[in-house]
VOBA-1610 file (N, C-alpha, C; in pm, whole numbers, padded with zeros to 5 digits, always signed):
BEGIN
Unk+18352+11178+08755Unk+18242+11225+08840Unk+18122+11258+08751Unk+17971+11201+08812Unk+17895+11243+08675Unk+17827+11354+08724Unk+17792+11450+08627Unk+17754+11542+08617Unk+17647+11633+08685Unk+17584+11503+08726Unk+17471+11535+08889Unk+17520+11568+09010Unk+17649+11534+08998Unk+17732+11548+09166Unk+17772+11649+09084Unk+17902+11661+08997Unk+17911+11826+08992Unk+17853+11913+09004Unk+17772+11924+08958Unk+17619+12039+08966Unk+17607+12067+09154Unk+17580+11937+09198Unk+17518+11914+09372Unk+17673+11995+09390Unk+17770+11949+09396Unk+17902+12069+09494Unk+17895+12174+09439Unk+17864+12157+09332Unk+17888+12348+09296Unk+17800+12428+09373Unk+17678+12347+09365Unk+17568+12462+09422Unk+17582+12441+09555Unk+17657+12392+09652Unk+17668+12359+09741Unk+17775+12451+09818Unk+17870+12411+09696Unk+18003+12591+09730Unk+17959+12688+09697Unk+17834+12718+09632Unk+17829+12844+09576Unk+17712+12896+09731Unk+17639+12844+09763Unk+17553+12790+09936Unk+17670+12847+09993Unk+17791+12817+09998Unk+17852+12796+10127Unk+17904+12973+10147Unk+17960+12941+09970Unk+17997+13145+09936Unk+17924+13194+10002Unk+17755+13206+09944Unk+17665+13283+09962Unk+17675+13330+10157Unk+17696+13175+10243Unk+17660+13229+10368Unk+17801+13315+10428Unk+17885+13317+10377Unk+18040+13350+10386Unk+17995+13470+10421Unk+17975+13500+10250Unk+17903+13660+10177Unk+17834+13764+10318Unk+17747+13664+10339Unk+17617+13709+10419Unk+17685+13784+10562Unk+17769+13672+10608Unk+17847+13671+10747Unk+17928+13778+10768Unk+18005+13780+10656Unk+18097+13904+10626Unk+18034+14040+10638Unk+17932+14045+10563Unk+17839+14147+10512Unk+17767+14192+10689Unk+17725+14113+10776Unk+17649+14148+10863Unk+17758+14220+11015Unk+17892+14134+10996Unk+18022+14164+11057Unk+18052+14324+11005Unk+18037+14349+10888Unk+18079+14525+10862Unk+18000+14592+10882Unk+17828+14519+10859Unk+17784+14634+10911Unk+17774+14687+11062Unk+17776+14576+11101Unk+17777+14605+11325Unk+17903+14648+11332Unk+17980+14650+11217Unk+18137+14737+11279Unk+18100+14928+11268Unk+18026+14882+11112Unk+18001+15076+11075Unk+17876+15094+11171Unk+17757+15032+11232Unk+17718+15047+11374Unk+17803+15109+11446Unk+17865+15034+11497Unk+17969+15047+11627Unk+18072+15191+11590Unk+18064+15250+11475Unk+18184+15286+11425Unk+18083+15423+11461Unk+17935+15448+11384Unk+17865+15543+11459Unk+17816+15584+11530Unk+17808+15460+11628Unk+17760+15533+11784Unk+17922+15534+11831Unk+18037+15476+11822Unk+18138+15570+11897Unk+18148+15709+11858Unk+18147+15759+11749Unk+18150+15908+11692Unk+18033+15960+11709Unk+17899+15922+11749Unk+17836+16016+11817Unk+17851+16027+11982Unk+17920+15945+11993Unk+17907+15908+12164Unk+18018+16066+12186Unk+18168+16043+12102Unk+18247+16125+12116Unk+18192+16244+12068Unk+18143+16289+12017Unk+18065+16431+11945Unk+17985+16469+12078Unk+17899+16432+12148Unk+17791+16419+12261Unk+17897+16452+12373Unk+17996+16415+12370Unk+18106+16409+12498Unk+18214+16535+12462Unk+18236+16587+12355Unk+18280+16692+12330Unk+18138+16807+12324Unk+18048+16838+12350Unk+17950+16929+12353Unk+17941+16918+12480Unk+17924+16847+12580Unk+17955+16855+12754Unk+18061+16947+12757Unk+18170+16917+12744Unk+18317+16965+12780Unk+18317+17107+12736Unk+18251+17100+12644Unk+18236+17281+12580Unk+18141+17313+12677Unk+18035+17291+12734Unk+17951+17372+12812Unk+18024+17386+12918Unk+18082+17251+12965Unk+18185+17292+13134Unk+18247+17411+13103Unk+18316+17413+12995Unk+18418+17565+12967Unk+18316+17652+12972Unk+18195+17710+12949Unk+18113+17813+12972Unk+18048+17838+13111Unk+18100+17727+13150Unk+17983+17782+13297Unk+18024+17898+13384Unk+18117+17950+13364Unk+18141+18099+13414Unk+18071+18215+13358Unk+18117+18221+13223Unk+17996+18304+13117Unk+17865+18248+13132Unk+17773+18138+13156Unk+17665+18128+13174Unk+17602+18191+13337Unk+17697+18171+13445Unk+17745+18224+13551Unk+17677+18369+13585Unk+17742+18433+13464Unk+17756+18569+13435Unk+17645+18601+13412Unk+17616+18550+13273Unk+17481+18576+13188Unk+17337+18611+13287Unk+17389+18475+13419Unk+17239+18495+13502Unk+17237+18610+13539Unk+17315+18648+13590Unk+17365+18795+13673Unk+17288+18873+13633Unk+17361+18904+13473Unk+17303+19046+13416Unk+17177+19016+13367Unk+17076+18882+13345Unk+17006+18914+13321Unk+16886+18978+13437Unk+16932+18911+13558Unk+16830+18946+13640Unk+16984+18920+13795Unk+17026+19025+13864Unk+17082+19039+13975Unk+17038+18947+14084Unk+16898+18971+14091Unk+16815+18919+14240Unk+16829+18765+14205Unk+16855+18678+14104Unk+16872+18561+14080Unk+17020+18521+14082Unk+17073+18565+14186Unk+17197+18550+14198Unk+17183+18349+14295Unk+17137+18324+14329Unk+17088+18197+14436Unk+17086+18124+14319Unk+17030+18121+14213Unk+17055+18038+14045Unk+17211+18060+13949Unk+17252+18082+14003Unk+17428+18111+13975Unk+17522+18103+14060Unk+17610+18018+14035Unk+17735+17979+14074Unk+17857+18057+14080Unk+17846+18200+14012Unk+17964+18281+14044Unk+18010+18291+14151Unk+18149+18328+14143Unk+18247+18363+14268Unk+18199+18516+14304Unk+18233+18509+14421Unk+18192+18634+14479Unk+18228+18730+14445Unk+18357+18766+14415Unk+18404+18866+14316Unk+18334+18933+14193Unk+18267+18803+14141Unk+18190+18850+14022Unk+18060+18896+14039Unk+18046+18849+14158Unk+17921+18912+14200Unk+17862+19017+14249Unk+18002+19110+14278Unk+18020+19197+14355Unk+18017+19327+14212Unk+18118+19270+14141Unk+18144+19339+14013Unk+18050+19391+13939Unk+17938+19253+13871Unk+17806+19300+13866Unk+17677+19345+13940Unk+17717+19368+14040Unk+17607+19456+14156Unk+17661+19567+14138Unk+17805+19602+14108Unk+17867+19765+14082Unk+17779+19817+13961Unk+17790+19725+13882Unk+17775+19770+13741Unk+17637+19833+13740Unk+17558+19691+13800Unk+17362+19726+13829Unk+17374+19893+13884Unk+17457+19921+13991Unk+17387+19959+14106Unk+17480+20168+14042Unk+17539+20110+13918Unk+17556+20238+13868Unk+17486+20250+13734Unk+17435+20156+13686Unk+17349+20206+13556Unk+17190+20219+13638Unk+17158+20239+13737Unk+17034+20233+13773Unk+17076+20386+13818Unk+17151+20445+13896Unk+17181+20561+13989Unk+17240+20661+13920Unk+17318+20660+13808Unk+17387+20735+13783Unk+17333+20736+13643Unk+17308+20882+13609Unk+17179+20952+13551Unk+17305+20940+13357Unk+17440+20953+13428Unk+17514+21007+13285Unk+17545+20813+13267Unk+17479+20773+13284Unk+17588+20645+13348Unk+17595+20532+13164Unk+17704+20515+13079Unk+17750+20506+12972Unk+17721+20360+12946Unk+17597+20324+12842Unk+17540+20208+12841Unk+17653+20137+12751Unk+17744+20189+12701Unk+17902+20106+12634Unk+17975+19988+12720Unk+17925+20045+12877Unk+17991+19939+12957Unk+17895+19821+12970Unk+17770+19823+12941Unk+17715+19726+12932Unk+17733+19616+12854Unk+17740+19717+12717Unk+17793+19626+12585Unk+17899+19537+12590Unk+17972+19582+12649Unk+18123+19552+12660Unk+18088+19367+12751Unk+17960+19358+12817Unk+17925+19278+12865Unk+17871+19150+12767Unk+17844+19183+12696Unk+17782+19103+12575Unk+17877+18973+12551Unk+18015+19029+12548Unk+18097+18853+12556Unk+18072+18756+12621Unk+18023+18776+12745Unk+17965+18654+12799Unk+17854+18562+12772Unk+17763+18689+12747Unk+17643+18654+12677Unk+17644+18588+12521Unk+17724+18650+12451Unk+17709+18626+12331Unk+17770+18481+12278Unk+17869+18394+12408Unk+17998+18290+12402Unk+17849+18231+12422Unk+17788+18253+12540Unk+17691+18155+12572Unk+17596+18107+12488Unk+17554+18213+12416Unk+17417+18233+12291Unk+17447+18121+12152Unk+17592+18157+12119Unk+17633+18074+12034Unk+17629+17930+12078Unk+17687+17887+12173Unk+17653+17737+12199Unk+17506+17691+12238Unk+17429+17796+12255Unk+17286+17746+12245Unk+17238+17738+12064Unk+17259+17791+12060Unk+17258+17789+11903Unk+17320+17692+11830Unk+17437+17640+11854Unk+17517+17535+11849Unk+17458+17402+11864Unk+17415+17409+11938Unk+17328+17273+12016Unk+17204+17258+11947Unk+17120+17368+11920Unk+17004+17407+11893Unk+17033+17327+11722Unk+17110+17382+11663Unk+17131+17332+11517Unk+17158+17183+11467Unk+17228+17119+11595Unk+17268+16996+11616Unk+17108+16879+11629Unk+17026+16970+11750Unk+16912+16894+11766Unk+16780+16907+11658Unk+16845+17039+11570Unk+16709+17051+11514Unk+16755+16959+11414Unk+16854+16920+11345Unk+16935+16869+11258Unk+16898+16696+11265Unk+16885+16649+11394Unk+16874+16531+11395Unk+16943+16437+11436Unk+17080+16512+11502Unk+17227+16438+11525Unk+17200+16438+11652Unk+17133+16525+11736Unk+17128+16512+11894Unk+16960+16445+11919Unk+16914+16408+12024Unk+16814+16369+12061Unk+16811+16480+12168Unk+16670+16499+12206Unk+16600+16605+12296Unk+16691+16581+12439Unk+16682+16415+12488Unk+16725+16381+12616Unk+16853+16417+12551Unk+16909+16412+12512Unk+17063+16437+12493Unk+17142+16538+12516Unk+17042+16645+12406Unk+17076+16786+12453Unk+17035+16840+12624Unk+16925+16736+12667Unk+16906+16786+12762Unk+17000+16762+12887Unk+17048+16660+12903Unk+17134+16641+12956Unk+17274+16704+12988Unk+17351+16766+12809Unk+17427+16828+12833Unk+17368+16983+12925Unk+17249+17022+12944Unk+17276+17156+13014Unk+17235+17108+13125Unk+17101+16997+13181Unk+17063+16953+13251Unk+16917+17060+13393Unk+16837+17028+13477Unk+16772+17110+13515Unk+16799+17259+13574Unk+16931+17257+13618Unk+16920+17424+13701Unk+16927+17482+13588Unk+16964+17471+13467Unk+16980+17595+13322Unk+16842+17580+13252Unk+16818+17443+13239Unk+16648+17461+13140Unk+16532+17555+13224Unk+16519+17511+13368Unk+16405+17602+13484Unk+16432+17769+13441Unk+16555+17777+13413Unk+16566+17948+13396Unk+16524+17967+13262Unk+16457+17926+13164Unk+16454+17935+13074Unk+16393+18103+13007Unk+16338+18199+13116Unk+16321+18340+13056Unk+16502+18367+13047Unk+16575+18357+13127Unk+16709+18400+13072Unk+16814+18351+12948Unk+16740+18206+12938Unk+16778+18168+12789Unk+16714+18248+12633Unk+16586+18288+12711Unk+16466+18377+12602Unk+16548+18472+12614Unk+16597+18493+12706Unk+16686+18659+12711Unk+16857+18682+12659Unk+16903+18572+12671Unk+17027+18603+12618Unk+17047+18547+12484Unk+16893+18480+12414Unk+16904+18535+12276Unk+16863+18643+12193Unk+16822+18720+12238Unk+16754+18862+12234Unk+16639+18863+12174Unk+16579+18790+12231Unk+16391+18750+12220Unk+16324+18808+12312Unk+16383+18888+12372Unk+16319+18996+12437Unk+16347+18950+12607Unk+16240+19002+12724Unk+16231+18994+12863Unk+16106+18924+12882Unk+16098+18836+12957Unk+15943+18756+13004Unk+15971+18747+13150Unk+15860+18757+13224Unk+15861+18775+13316Unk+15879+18635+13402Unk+15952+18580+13485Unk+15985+18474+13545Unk+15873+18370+13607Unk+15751+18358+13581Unk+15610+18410+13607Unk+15600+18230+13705Unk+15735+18165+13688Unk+15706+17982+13731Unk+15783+17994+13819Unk+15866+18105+13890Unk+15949+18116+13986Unk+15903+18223+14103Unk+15821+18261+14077Unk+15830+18389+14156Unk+15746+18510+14074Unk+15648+18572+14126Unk+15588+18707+14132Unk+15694+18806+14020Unk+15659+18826+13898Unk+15712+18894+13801Unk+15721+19066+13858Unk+15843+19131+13859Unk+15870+19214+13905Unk+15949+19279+13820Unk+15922+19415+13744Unk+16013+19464+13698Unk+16060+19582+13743Unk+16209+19625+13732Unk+16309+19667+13803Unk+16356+19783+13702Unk+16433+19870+13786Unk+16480+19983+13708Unk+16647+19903+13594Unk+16692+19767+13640Unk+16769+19754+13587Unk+16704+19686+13456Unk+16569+19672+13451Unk+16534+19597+13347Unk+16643+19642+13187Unk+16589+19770+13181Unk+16561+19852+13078Unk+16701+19864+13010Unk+16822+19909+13103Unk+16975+19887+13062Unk+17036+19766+13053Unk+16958+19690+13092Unk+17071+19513+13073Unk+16962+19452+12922Unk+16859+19559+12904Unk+16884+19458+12789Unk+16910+19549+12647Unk+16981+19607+12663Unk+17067+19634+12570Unk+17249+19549+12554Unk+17235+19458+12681Unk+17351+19320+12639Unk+17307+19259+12525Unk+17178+19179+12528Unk+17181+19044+12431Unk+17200+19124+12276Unk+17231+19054+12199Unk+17170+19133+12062Unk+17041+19090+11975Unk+16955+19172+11962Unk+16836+19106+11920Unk+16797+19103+11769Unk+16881+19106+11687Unk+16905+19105+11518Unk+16943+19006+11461Unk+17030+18878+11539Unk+16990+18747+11490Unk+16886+18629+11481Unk+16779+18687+11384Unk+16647+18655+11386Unk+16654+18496+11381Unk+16718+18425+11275Unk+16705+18222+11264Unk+16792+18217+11376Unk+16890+18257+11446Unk+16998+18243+11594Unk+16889+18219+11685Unk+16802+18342+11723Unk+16705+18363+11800Unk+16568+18254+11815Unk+16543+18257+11709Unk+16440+18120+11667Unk+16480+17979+11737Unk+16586+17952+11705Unk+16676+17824+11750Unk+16670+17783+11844Unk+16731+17939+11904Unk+16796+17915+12036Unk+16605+17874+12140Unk+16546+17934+12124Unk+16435+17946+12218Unk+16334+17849+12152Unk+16363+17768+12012Unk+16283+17609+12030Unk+16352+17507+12092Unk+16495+17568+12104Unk+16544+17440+12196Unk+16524+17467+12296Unk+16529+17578+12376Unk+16471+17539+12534Unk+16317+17548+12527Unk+16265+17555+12459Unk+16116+17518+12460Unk+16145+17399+12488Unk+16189+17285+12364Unk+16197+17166+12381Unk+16234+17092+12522Unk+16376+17136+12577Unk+16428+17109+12719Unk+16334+17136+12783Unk+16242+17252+12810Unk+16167+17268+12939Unk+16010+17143+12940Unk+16038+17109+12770Unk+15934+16990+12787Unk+15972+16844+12852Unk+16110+16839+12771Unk+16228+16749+12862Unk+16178+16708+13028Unk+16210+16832+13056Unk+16208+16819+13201Unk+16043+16817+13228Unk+15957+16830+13192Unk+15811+16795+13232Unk+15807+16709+13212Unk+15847+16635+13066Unk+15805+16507+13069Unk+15922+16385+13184Unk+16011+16441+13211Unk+16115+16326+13352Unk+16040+16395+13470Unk+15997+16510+13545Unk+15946+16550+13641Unk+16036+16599+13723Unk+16135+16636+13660Unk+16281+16662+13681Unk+16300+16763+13754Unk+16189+16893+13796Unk+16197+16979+13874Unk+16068+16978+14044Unk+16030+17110+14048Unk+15928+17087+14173Unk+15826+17101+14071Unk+15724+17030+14114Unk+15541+17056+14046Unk+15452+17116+14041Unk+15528+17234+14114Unk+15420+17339+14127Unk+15490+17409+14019Unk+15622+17417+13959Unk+15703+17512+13853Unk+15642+17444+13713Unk+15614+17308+13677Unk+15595+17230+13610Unk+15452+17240+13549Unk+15363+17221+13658Unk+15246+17355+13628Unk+15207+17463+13639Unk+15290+17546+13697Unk+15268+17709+13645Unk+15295+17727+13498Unk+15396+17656+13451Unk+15425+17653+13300Unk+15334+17617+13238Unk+15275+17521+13253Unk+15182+17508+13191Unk+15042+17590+13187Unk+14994+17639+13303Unk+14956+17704+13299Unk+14947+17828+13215Unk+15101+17887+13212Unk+15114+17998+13124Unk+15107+17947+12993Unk+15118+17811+12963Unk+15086+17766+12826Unk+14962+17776+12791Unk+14861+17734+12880Unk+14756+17783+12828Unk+14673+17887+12791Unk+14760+18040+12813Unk+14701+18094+12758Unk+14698+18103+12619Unk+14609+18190+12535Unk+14547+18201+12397Unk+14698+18267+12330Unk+14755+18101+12279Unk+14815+18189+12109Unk+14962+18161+12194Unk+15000+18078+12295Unk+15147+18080+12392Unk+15193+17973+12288Unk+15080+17836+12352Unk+15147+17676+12279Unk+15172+17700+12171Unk+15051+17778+12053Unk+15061+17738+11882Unk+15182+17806+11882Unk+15198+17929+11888Unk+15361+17983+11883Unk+15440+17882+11916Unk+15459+17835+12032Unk+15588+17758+12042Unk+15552+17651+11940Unk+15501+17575+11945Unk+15509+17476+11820Unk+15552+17520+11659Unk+15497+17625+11593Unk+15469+17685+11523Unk+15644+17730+11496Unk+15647+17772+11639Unk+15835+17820+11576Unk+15937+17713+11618Unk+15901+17588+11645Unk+15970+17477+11637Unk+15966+17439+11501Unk+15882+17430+11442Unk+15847+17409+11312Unk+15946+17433+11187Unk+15904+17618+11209Unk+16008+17660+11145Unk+16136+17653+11144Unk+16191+17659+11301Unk+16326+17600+11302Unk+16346+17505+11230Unk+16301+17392+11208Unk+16295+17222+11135Unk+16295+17271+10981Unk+16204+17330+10950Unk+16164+17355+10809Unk+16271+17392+10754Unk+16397+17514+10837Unk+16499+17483+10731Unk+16615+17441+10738Unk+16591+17286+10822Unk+16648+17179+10794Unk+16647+17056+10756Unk+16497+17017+10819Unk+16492+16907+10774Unk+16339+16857+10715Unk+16248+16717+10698Unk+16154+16744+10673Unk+16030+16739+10786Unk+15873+16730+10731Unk+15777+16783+10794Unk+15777+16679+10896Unk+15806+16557+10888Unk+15813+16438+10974Unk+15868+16478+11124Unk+15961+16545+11099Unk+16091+16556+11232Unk+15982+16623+11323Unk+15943+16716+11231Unk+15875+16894+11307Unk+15770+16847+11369Unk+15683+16701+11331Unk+15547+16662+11353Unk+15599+16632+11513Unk+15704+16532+11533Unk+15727+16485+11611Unk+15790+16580+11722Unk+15895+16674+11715Unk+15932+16743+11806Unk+15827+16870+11837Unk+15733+16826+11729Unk+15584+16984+11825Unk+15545+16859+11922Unk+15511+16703+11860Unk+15452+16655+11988Unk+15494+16629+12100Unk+15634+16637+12124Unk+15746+16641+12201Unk+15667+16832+12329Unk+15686+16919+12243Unk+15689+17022+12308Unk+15571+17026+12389Unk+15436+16926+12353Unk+15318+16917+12451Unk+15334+16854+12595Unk+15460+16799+12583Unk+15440+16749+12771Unk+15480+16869+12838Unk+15514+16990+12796Unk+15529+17125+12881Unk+15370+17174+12904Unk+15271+17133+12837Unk+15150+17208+12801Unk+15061+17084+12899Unk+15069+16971+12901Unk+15022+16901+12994Unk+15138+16761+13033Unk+15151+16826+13201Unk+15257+16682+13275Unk+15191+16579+13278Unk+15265+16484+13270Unk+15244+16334+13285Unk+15249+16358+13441Unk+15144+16297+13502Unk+15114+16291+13636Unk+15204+16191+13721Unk+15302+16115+13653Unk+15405+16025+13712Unk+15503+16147+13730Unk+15541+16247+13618Unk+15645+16306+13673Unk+15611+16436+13783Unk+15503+16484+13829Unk+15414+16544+13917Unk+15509+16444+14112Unk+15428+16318+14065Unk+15451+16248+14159Unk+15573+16234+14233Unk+15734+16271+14121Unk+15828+16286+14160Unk+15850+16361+14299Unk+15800+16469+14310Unk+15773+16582+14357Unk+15783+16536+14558Unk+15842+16482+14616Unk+15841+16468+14771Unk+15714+16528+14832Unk+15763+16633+14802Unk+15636+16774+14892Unk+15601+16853+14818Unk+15525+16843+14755Unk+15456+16907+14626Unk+15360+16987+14659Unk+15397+17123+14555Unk+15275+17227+14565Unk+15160+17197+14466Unk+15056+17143+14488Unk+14930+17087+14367Unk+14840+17199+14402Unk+14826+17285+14338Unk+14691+17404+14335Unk+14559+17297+14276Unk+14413+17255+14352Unk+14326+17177+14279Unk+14289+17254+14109Unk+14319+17402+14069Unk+14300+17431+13956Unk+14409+17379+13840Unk+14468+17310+13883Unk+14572+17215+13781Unk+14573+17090+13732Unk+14462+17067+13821Unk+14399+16938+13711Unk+14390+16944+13553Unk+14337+17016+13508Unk+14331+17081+13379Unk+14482+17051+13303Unk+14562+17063+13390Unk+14744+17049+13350Unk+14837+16955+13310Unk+14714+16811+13356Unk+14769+16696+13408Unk+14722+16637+13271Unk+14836+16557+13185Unk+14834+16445+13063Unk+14711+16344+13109Unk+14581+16357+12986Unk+14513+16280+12988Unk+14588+16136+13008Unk+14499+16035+13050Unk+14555+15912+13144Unk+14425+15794+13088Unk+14490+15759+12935Unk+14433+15664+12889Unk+14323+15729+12789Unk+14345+15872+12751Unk+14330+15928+12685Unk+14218+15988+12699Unk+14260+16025+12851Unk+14082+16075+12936Unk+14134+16175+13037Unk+14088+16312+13008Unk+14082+16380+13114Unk+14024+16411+13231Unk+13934+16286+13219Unk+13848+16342+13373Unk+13939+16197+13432Unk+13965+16090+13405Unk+14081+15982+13464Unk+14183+16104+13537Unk+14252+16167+13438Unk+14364+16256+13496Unk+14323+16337+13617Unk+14193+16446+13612Unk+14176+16480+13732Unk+14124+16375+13832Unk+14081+16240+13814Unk+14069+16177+13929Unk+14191+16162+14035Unk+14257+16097+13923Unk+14423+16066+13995Unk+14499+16189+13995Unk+14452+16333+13973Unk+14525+16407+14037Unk+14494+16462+14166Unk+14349+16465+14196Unk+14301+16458+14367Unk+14347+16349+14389Unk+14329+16239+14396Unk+14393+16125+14474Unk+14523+16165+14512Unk+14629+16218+14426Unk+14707+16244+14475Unk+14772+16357+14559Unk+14686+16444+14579Unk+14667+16573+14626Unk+14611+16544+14785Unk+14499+16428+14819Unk+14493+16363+14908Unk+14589+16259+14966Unk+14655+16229+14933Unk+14761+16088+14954Unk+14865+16200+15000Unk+14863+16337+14936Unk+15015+16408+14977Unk+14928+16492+15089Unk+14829+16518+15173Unk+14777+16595+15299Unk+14709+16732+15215Unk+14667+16762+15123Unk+14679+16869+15056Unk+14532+16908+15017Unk+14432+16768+15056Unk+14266+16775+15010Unk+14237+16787+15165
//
């Protein structure tokens, strides 16, 4: 054989290796693909199953944080009865032993941790916003002063639900949460920052709740905070990139996309909420056009 054809098969088998090589090579990697979205799929599906196990303690949690929001909780009547005892003797009874309150904190505190849990997961990078949001889904993100509350970030007034009212039980139920896990606390309340943007940006609730929030976002020094302590959450985990993106994430709470508005069947549109509505082509007077239009189209102009 002369030496020109040897040369031509060699490089010809060594061609053939090479695409072998290649084939092989592209086969393992769509396996270690496949190999990590099943183990996140299963990770994502074990963080559901843990919240189903809490929904009694979350149940609870609504209770004590606020009684009259019993219509936002699923407890059995029993329990409901239990904590109306409890209310209706730390409000009346003058000696009445704030230990039994404490003693309440397990519920709260089972719950706090898996917000925190979750919270570490998403700030981390392993969960996506829709993801986490999903596992709690809209009736838990809308309550979100009781998520502010059962990480012990204090009491805010419900101000997207209803006429803020404070109560003689204020003052003894919040000595449940504990308010000394300062990075816990942080966590917990950029992730439902994040969720309650979640749900502005799907339209996932009613539109008049969607912009009252926002609303209350606009006052002086609300948004930069929340961004600001999303931030920090990120900062000590991951880098400035993530944080850029999940503050711009937290702006569809600060202005709705007027598609998810539209969700809305029978919608409450106040005309001072234009202002509320996601510029629309990167124009806010577009947005208030098409938000009268739609304010007219729903009987409301």
């Amino acid at each position: 054989m002369k030496p020109e054809t040897i040369s031509a098969v060699a490089a010809s088998a060594a061609a053939s290796i090479a695409v072998v090589a290649l084939v092989v090579s592209i086969v393992g990697y769509r396996k270690q693909v496949d190999g990590l979205k099943g183990q996140h799929l299963a990770f994502l599906t074990v963080i559901r199953q843990e919240w189903e196990q809490l929904r009694n303690d979350w149940a609870t949690t609504v209770l004590l944080w606020n009684p009259g929001f019993w219509y936002y909780s699923d407890a059995q009547a029993e329990e409901r009865s239990r904590i109306s005892a409890i209310q209706t003797r730390a409000v009346l009874t003058p000696s009445f032993d704030v230990d039994e309150l404490r003693s309440e904190s397990q519920h709260v505190r089972r719950v706090a941790r898996f917000f925190a849990y979750v919270a570490d997961a998403l700030l981390q990078g392993r969960l996506t916003v829709g993801e986490a949001y999903t596992v709690f889904g809209p009736e838990v993100v809308r309550l979100r002063p009781a998520v502010v509350w059962l990480a012990g970030a204090g009491r805010e007034a419900p101000t997207a639900m209803g006429d803020p009212i404070a109560t003689p039980w204020d003052i003894p139920s919040n000595e449940i949460p504990s308010s000394s896990y300062y990075s816990e606390q942080s966590d917990i309340v950029a992730l439902i920052d994040l969720l309650s943007a979640e749900m502005a940006r799907l339209g996932d609730t009613h539109a008049h709740y969607l912009l009252m929030r926002a609303e209350e976002l606009s006052l002086p020094g609300r948004a930069d905070w929340i961004r600001k302590n999303i931030a920090a959450a990120i900062s000590r985990r991951r880098n400035g990139h993530y944080a850029k993106k999940l503050r711009r994430h937290a702006r569809f709470a600060e202005k709705v996309p007027l598609s998810a508005i539209a969700h809305d069947p029978d919608p409450l549109l106040s005309p001072q909420w234009s202002e509320f509505i996601r510029p629309i082509l990167l124009s806010q007077r577009i947005a208030r056009r098409k938000y009268a239009q739609l304010r007219k189209a729903r009987g409301l102009d």
